[in-house]
Biopython code that builds the backbone (N, CA, C, O; Angstrom):
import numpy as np
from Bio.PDB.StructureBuilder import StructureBuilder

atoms = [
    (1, "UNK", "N", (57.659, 32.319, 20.660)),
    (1, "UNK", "CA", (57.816, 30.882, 20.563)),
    (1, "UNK", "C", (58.917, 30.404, 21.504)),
    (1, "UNK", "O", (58.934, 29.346, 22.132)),
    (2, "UNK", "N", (59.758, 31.292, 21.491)),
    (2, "UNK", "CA", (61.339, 30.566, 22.453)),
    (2, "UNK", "C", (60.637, 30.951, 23.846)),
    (2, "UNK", "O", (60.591, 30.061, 24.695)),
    (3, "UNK", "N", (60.101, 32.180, 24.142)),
    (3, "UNK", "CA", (59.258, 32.186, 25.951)),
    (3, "UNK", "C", (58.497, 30.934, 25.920)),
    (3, "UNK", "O", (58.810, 30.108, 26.777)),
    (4, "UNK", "N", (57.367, 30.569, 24.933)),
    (4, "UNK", "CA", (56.867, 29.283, 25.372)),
    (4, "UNK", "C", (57.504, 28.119, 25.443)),
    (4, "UNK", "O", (56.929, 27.242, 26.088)),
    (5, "UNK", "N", (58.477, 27.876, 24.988)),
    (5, "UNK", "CA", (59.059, 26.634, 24.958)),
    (5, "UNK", "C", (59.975, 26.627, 26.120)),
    (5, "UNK", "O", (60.137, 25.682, 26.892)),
    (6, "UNK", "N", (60.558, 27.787, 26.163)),
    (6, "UNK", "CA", (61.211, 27.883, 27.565)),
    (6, "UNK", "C", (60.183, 27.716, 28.745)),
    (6, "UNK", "O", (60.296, 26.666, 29.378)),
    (7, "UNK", "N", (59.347, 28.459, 29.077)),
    (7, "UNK", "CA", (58.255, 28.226, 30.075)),
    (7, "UNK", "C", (57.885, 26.467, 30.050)),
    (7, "UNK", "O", (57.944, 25.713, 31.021)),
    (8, "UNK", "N", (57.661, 26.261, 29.237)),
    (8, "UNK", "CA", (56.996, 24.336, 29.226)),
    (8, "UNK", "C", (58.459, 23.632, 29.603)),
    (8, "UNK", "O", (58.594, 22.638, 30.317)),
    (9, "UNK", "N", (59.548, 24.404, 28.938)),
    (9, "UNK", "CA", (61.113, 22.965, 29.884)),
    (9, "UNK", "C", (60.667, 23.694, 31.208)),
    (9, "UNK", "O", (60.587, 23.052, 32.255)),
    (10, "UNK", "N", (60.405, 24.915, 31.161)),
    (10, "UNK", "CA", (60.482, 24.396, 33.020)),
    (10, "UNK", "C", (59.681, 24.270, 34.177)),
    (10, "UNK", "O", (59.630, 24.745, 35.312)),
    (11, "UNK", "N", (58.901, 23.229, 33.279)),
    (11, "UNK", "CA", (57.237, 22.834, 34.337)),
    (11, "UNK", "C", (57.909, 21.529, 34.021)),
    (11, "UNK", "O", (57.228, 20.795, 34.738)),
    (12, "UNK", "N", (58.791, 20.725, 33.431)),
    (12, "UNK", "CA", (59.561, 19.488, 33.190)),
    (12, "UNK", "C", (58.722, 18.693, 32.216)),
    (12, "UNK", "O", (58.514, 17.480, 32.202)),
    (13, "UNK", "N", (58.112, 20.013, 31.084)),
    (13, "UNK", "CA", (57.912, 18.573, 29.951)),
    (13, "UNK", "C", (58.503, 18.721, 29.403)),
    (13, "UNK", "O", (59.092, 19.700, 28.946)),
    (14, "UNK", "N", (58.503, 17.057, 29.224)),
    (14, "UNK", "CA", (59.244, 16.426, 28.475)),
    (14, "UNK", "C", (58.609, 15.988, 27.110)),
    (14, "UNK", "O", (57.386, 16.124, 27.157)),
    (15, "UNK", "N", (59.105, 15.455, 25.784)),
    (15, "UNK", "CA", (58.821, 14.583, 24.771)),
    (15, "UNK", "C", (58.708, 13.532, 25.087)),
    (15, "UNK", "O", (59.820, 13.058, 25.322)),
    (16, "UNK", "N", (57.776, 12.709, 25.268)),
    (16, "UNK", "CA", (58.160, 11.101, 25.292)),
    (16, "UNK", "C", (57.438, 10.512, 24.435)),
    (16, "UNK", "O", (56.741, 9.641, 24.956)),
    (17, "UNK", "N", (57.301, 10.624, 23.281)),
    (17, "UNK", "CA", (56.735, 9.633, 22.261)),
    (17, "UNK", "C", (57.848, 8.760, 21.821)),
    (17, "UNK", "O", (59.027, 9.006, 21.566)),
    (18, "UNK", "N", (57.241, 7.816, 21.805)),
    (18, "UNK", "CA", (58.046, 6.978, 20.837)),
    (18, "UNK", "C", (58.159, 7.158, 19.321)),
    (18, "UNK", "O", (57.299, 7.474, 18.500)),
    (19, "UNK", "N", (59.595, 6.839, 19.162)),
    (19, "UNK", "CA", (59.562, 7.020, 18.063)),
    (19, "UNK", "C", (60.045, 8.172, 17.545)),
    (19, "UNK", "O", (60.230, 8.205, 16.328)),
    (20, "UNK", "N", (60.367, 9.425, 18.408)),
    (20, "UNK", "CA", (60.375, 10.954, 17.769)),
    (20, "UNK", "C", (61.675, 11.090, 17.608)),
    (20, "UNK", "O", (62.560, 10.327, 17.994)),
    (21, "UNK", "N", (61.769, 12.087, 17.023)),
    (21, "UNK", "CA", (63.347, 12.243, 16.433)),
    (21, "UNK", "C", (64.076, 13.080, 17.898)),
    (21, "UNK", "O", (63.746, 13.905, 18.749)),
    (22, "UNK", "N", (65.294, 12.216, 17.501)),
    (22, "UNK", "CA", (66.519, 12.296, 19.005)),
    (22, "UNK", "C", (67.189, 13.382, 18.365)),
    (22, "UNK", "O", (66.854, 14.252, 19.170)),
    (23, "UNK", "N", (67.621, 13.758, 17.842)),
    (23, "UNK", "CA", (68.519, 14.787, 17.319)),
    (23, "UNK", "C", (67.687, 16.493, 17.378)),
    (23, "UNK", "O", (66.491, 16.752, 17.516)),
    (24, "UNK", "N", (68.732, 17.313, 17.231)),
    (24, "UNK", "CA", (68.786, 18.591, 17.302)),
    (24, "UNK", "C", (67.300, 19.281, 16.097)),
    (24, "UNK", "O", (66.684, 18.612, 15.266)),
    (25, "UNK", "N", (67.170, 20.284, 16.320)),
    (25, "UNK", "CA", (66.381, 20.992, 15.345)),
    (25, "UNK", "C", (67.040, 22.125, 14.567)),
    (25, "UNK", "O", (67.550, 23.197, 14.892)),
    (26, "UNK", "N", (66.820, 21.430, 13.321)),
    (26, "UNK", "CA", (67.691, 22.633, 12.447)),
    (26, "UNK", "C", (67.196, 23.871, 12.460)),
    (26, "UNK", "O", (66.111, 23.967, 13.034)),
    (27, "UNK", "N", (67.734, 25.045, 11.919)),
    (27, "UNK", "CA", (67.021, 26.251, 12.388)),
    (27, "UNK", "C", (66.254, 26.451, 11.371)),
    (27, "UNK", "O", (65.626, 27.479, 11.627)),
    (28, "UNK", "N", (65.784, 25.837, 9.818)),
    (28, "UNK", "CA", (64.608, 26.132, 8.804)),
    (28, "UNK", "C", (63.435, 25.656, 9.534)),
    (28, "UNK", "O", (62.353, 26.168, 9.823)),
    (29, "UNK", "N", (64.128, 24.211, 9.800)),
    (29, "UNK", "CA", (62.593, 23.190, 10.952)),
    (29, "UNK", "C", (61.881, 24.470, 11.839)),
    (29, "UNK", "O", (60.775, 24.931, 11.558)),
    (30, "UNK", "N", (62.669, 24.910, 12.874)),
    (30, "UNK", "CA", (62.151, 25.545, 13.583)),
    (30, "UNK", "C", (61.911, 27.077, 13.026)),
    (30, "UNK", "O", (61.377, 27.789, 13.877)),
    (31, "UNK", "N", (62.102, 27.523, 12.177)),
    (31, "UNK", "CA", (61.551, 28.844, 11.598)),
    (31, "UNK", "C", (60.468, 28.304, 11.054)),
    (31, "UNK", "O", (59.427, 28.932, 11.245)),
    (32, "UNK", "N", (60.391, 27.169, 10.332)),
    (32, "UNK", "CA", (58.942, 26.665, 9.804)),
    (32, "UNK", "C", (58.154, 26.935, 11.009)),
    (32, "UNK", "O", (57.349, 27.867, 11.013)),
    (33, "UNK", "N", (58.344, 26.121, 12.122)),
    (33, "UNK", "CA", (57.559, 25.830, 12.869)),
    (33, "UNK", "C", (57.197, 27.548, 13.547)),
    (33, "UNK", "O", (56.042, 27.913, 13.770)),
    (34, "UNK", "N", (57.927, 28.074, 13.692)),
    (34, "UNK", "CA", (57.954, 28.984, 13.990)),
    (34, "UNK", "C", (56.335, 29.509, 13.310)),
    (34, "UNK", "O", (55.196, 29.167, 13.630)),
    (35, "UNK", "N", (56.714, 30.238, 12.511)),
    (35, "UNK", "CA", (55.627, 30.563, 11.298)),
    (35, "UNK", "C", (54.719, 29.806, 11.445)),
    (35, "UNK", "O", (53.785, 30.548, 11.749)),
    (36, "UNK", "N", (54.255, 28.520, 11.429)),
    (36, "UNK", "CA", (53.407, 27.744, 11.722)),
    (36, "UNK", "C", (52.179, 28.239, 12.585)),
    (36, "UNK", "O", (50.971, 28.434, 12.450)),
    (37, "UNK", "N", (53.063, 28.322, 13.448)),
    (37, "UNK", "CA", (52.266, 28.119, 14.573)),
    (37, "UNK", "C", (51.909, 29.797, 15.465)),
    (37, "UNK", "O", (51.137, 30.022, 16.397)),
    (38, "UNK", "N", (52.858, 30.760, 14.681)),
    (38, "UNK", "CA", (51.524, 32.142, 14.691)),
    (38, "UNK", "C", (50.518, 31.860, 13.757)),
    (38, "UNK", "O", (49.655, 32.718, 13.942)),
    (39, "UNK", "N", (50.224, 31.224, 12.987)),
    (39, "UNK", "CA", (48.850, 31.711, 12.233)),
    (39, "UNK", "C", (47.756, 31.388, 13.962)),
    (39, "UNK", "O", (46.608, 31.815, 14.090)),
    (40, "UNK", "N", (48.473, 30.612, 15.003)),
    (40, "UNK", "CA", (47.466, 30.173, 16.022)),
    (40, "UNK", "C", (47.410, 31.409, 17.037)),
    (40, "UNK", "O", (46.741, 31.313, 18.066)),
    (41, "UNK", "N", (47.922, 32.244, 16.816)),
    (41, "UNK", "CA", (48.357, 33.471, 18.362)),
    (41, "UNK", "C", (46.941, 34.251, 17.927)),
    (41, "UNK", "O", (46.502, 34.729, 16.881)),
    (42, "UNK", "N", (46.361, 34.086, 19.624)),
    (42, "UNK", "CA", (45.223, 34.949, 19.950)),
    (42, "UNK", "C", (45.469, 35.716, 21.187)),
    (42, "UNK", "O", (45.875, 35.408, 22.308)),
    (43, "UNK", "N", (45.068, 36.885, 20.590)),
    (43, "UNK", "CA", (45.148, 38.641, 22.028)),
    (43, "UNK", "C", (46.645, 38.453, 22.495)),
    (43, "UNK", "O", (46.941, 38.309, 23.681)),
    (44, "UNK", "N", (47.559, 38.465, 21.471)),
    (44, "UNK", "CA", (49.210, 38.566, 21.752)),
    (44, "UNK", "C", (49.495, 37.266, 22.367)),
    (44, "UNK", "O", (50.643, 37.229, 22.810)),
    (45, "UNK", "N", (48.628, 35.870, 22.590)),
    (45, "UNK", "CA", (49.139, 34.854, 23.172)),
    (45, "UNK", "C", (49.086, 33.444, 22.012)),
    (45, "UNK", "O", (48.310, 33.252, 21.076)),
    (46, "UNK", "N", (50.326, 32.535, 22.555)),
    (46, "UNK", "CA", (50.077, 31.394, 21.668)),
    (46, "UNK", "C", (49.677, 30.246, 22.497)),
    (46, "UNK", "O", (50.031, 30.130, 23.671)),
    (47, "UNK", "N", (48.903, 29.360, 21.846)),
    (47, "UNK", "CA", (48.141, 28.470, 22.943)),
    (47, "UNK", "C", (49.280, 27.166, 23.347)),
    (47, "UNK", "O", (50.471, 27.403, 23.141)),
    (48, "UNK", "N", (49.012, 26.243, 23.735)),
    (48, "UNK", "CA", (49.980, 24.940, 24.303)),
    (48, "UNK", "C", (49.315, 24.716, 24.972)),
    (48, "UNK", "O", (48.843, 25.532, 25.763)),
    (49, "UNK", "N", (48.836, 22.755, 24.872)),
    (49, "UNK", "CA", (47.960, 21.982, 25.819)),
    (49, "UNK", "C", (49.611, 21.314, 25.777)),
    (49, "UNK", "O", (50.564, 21.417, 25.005)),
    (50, "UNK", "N", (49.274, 20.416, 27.367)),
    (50, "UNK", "CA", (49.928, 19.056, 27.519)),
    (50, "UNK", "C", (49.767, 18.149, 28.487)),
    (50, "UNK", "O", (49.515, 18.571, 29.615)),
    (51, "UNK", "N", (49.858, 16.940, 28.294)),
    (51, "UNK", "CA", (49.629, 16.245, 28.959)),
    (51, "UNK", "C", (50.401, 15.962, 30.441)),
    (51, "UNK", "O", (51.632, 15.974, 30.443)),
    (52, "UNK", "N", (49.616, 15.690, 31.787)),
    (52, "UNK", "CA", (50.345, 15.504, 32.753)),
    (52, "UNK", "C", (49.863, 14.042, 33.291)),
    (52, "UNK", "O", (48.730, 13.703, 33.632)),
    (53, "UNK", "N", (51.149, 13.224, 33.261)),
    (53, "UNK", "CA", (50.647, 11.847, 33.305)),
    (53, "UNK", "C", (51.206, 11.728, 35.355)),
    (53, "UNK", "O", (52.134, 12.399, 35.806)),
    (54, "UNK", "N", (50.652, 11.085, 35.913)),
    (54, "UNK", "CA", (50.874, 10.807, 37.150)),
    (54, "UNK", "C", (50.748, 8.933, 37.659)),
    (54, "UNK", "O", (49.807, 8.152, 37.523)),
    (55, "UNK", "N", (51.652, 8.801, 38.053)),
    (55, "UNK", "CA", (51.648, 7.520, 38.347)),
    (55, "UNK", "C", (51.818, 7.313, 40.231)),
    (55, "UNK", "O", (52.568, 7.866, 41.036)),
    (56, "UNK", "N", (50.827, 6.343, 40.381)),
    (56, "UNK", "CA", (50.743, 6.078, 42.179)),
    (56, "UNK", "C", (51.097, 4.465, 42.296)),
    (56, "UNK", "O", (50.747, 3.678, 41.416)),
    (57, "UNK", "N", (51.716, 4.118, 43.296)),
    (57, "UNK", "CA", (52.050, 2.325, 43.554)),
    (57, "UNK", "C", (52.111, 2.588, 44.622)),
    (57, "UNK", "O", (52.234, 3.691, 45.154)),
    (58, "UNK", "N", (52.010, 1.339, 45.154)),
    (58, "UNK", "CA", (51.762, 1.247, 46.639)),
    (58, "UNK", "C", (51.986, -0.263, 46.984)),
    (58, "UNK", "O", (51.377, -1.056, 46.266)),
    (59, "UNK", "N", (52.961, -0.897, 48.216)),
    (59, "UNK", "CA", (53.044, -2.178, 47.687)),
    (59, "UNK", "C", (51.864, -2.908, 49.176)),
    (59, "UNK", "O", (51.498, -2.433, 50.251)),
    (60, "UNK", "N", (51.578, -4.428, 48.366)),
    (60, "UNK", "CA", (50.600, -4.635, 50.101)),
    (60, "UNK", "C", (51.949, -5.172, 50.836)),
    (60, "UNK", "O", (53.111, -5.459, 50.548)),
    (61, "UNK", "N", (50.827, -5.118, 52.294)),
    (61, "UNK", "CA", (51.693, -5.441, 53.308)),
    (61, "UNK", "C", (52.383, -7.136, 53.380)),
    (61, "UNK", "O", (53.267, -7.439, 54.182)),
    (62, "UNK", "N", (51.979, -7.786, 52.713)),
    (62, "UNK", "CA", (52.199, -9.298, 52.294)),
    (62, "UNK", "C", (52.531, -9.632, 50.857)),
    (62, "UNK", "O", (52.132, -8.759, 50.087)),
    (63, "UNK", "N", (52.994, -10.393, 50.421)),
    (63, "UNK", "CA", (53.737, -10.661, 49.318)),
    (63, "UNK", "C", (52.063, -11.518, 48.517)),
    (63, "UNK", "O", (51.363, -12.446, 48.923)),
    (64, "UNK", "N", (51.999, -10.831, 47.550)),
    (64, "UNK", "CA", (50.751, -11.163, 46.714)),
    (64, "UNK", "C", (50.916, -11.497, 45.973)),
    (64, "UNK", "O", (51.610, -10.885, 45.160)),
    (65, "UNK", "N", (50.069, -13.489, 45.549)),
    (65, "UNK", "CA", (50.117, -14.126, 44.245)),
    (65, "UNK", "C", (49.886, -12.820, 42.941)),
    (65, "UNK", "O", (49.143, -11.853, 43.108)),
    (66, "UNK", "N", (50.596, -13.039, 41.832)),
    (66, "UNK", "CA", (50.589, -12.436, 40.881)),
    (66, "UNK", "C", (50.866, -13.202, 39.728)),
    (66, "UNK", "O", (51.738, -14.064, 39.620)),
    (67, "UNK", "N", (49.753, -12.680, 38.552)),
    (67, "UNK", "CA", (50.065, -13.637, 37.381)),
    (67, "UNK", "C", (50.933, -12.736, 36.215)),
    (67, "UNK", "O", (50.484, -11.752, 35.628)),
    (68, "UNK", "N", (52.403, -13.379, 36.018)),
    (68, "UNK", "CA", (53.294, -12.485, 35.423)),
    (68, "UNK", "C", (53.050, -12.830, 33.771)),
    (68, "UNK", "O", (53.481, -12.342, 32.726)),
    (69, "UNK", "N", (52.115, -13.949, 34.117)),
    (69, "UNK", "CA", (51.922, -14.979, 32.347)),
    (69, "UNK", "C", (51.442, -13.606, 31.557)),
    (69, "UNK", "O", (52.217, -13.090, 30.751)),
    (70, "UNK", "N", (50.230, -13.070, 31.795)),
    (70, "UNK", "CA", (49.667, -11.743, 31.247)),
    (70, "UNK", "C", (50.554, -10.471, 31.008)),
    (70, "UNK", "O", (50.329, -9.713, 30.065)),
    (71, "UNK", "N", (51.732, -10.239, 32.045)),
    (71, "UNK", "CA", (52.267, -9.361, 31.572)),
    (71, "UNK", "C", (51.803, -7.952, 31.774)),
    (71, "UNK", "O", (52.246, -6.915, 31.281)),
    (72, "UNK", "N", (49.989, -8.303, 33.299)),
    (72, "UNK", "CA", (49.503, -7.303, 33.685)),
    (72, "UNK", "C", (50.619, -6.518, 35.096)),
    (72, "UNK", "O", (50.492, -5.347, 35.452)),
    (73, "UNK", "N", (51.365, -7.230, 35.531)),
    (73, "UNK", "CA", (52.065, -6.786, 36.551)),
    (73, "UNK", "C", (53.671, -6.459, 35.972)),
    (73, "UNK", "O", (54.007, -6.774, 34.830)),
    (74, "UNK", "N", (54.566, -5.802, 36.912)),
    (74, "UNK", "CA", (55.787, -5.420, 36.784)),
    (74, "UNK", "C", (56.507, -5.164, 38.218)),
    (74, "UNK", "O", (56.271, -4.231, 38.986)),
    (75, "UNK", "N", (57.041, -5.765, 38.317)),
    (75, "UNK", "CA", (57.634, -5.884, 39.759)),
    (75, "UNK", "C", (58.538, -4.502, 39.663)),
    (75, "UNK", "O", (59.163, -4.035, 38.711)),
    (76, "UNK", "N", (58.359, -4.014, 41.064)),
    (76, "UNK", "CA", (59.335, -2.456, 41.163)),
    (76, "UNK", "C", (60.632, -3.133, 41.304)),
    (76, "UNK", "O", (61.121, -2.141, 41.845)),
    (77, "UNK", "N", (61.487, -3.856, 41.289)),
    (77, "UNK", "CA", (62.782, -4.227, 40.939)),
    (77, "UNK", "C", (63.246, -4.123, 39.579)),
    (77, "UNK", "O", (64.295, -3.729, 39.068)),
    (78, "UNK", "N", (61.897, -4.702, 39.035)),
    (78, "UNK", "CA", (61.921, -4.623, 37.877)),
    (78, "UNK", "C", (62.801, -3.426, 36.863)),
    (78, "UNK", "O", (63.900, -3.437, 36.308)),
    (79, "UNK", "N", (61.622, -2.380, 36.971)),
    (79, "UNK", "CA", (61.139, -1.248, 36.814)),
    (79, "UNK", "C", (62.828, -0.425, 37.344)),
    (79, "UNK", "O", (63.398, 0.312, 36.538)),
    (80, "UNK", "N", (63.227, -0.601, 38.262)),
    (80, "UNK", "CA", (64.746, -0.678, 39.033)),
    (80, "UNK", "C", (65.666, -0.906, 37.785)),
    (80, "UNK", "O", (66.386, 0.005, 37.376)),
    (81, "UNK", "N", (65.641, -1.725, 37.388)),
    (81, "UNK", "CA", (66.568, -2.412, 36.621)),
    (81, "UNK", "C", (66.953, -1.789, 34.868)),
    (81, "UNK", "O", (67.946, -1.612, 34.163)),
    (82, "UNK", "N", (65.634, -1.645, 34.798)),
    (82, "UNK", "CA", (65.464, -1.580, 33.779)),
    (82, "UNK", "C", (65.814, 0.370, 33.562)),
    (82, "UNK", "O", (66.359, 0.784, 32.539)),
    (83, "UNK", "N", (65.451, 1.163, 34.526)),
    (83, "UNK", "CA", (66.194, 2.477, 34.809)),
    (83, "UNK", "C", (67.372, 2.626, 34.653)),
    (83, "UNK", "O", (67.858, 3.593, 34.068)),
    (84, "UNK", "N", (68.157, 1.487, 35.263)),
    (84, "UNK", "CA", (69.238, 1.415, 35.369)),
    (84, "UNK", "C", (69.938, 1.193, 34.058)),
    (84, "UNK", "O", (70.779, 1.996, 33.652)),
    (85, "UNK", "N", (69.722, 0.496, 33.629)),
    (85, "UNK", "CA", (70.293, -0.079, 32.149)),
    (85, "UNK", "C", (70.174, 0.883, 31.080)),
    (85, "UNK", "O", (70.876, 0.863, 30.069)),
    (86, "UNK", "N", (68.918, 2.053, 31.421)),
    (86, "UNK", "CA", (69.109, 2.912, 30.170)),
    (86, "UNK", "C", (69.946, 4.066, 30.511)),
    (86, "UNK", "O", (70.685, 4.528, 29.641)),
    (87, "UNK", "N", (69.902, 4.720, 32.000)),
    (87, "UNK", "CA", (70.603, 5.419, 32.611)),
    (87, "UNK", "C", (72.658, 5.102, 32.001)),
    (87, "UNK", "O", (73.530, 5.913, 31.691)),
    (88, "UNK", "N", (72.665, 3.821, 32.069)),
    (88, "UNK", "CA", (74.084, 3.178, 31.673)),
    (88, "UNK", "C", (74.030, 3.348, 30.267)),
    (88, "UNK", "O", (75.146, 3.751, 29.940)),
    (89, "UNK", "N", (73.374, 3.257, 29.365)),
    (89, "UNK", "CA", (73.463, 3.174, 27.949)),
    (89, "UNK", "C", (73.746, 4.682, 27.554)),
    (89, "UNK", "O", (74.562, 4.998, 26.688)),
    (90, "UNK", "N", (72.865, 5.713, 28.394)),
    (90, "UNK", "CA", (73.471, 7.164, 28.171)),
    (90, "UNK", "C", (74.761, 7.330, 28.388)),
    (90, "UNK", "O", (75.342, 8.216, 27.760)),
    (91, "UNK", "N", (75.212, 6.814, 28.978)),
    (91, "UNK", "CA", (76.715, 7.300, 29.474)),
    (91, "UNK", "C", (77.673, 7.313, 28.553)),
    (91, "UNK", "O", (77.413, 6.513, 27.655)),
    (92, "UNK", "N", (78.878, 8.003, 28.365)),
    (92, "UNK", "CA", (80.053, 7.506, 27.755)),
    (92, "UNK", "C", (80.523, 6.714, 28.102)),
    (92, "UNK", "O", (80.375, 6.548, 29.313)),
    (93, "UNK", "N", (81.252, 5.848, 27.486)),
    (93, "UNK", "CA", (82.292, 4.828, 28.238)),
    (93, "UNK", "C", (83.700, 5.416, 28.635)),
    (93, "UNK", "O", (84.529, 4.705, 29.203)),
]
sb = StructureBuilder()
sb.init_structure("model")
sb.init_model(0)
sb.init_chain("A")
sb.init_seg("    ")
for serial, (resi, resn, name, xyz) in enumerate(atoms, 1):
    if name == "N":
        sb.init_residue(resn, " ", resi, " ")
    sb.init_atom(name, np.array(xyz, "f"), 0.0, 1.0, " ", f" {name:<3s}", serial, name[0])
structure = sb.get_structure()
């Protein structure tokens, strides 16, 4: 269980659900889980799917009407900004 979990941090997944718990894992949690999740080990291996999300933008060469009323667009400044602000909220003061 600790080789797979080690192997998946370092293909860079990550958790990103919303909502999931921010804090540490106690060590019963993870002995549960532990246990758990051999009843799943087949021919000495344990399985793990995950998702790989990929995102492409591209801007046009001219500044394009956009309707922001919908809330279908997000300006990359935006998107800028808003990095920024959580990047700052991690920090210590």
């Amino acid at each position: 269980m600790r080789r797979l979990a080690a192997d998946l941090k370092a293909t860079g997944a990550h958790n990103a659900t919303v909502g999931r718990a921010k804090g540490l894992t106690g060590r019963r949690q993870y002995a549960a889980l532990q246990t758990a999740y051999e009843a799943f080990r087949q021919e000495g291996r344990l399985p793990a799917t995950y998702e790989v999300v990929f995102g492409h933008a591209w801007s046009p060469g001219a500044p394009a009407a956009r309707n922001s009323q919908d809330g279908s667009t997000v300006s990359l400044d935006d998107v800028k900004r808003q990095l920024r602000a959580r990047r700052r909220v991690g920090r210590a003061p």
